[in-house]
N, C-alpha and C positions, 0 to 999 in steps of 0.2 A: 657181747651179743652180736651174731651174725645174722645175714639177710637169710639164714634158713628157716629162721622162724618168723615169717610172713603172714599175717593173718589170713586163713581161711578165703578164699575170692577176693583177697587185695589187688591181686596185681590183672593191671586192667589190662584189656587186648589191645595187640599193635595196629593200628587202622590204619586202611590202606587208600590210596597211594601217598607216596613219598618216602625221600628217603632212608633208607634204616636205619640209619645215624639218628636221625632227628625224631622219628617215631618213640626209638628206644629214649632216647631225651627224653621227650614227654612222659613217655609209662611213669619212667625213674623220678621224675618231678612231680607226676603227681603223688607217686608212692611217699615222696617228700612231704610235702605238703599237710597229707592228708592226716600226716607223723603215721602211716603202718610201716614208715621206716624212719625210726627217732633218731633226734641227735645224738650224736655221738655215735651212732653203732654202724658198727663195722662191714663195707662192702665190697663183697669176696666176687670178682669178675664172674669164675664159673659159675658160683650160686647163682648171680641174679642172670646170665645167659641162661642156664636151664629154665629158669622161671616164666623168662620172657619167650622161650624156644628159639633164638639166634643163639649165631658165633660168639667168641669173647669179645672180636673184634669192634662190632659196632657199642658192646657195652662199655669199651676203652674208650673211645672215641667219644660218647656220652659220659663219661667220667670224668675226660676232660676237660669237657664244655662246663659242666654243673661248677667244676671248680672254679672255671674260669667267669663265673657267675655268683659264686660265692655262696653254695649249696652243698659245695662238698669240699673237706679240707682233703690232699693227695699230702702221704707223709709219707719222709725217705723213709724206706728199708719197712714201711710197716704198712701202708697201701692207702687205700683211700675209706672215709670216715663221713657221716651227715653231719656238716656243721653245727657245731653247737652255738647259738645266738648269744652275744656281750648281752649284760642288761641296757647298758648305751646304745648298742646297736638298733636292739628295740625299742629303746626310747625315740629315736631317733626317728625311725622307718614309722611308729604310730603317732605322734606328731604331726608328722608331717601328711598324714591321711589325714588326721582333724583336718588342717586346713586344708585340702582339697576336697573334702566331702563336706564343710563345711559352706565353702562355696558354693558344691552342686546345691545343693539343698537348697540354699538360698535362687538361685537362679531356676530350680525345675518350680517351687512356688508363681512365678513370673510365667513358665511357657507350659506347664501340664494342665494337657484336656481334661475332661470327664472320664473318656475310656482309658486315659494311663492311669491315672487314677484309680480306678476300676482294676487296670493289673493289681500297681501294688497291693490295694485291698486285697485281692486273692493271694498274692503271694505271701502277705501278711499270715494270715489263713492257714494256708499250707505249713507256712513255719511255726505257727500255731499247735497245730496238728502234729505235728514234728516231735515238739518240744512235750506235747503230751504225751505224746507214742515214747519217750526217750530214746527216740532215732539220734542221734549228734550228729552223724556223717550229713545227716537228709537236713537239719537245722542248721550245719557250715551250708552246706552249697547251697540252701534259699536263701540265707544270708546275703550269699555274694550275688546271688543273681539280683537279690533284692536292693542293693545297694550301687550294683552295677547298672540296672534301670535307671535309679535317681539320677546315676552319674550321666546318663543319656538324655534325659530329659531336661538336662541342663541348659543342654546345645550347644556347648562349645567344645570343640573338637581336641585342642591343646588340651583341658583340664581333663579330657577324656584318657589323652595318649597319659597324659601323668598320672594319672589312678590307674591306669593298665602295667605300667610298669611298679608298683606298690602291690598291685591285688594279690597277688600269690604269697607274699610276704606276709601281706593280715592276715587271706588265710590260715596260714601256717602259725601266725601267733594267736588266733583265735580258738585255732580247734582246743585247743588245750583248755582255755576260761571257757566254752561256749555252754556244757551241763550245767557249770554253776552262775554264767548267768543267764541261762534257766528263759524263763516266763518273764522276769524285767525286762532280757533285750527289745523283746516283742512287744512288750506295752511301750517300751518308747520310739517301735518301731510304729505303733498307732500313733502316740501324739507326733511324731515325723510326718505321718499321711494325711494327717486332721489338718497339721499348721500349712503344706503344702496345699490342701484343700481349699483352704480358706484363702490361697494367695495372700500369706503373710510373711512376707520370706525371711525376714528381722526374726519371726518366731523360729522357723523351719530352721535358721542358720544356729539357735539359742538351744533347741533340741540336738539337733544331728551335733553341735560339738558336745554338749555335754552324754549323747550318747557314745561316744566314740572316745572320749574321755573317760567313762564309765570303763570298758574293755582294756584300755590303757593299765589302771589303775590294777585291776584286777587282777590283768597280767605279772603286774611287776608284784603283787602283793602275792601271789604264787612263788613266783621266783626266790621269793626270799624264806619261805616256810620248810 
């Protein structure tokens, strides 16, 4: 399978300023990410410069980086490829979210107001709504926005830089479990907002792993069917 068959309005516009190099980076990562371009499948310079409306050149130069980031394997004599993810790998990269989301959680029960609170409730909400509607794209990105919040309301700046380097990875291992799990993530995304509520951060910490442990599971129990 080639990047010619791109879903319908996948590919997202180049925003501007900055350089084209790094713009096209992004489109191509998120087009990653989002899987409307899956592992394994094959990406052909031309195609995805038509796509984007640039040269080859800056899609080379994005080719390279993604590889060099470990998002796209570059093979002799056959071109370049979306990495296909070890089940180790993944074991690995969600792991080690537990415990830094396990942390936040525990720490945003200690420093969240009323009105953060108050977001995530609506964000809750939203991804609610989401998961009704069977949006998946619109239930990934409240997710992360939702979890990305917690991560801020943490306060500490370190656990923040570490969850930002992990986030695009959960992504990308979550799109794929996030229909089947459905209406669960969101109710344990309540008891998260309830036990942070309550400034119980021992609970908050006993929640967010075992949710985050839940997607873990679920992943690798995909992987093997």
């Amino acid at each position: 399978m080639s990047t010619t068959g791109l879903p319908q309005g996948a590919v997202p516009k180049l925003e501007r300023p900055g350089p084209l190099r790094d713009r096209v980076y992004e489109a191509l990562l998120e087009l990653i990410t989002t899987r409307a371009l899956q592992p394994g499948q094959h990406l052909v310079e031309s195609e995805l410069a038509g796509h984007l409306g640039v040269s080859r050149q800056p899609v080379r130069e994005a080719l390279q980086r993604l590889n060099a980031d470990g998002w796209v394997d570059l093979r002799p004599a056959q071109g370049a490829f979306v990495h296909e993810p070890t089940e180790a790998e993944a074991d690995q990269l969600l792991t080690v979210r537990t415990l830094l989301e396990a942390e936040a959680a525990r720490l945003a029960a200690t420093n969240a107001s009323a009105s953060a609170i108050a977001v995530l409730e609506e964000m809750c909400a939203e991804g609610e709504r989401a998961v009704a509607a069977d949006d998946v794209d619109a239930a990934v990105a409240i997710n992360a926005r939702l979890h990305a919040k917690i991560m801020e309301l943490a306060g500490n700046t370190v656990l923040a830089e570490l969850a930002a380097q992990v986030d695009r990875r959960v992504r990308w291992y979550y799109t794929p479990v996030a229909r089947q799990r459905g209406r669960q993530s969101w109710i344990e995304h309540r008891d998260l907002i309830a036990a942070i509520a309550d400034r119980d951060g021992q609970r908050a910490t006993e929640v967010m792993r075992a949710h985050t442990e839940h997607t873990r599971k679920m992943y690798h129990d995909r992987e093997k069917k």
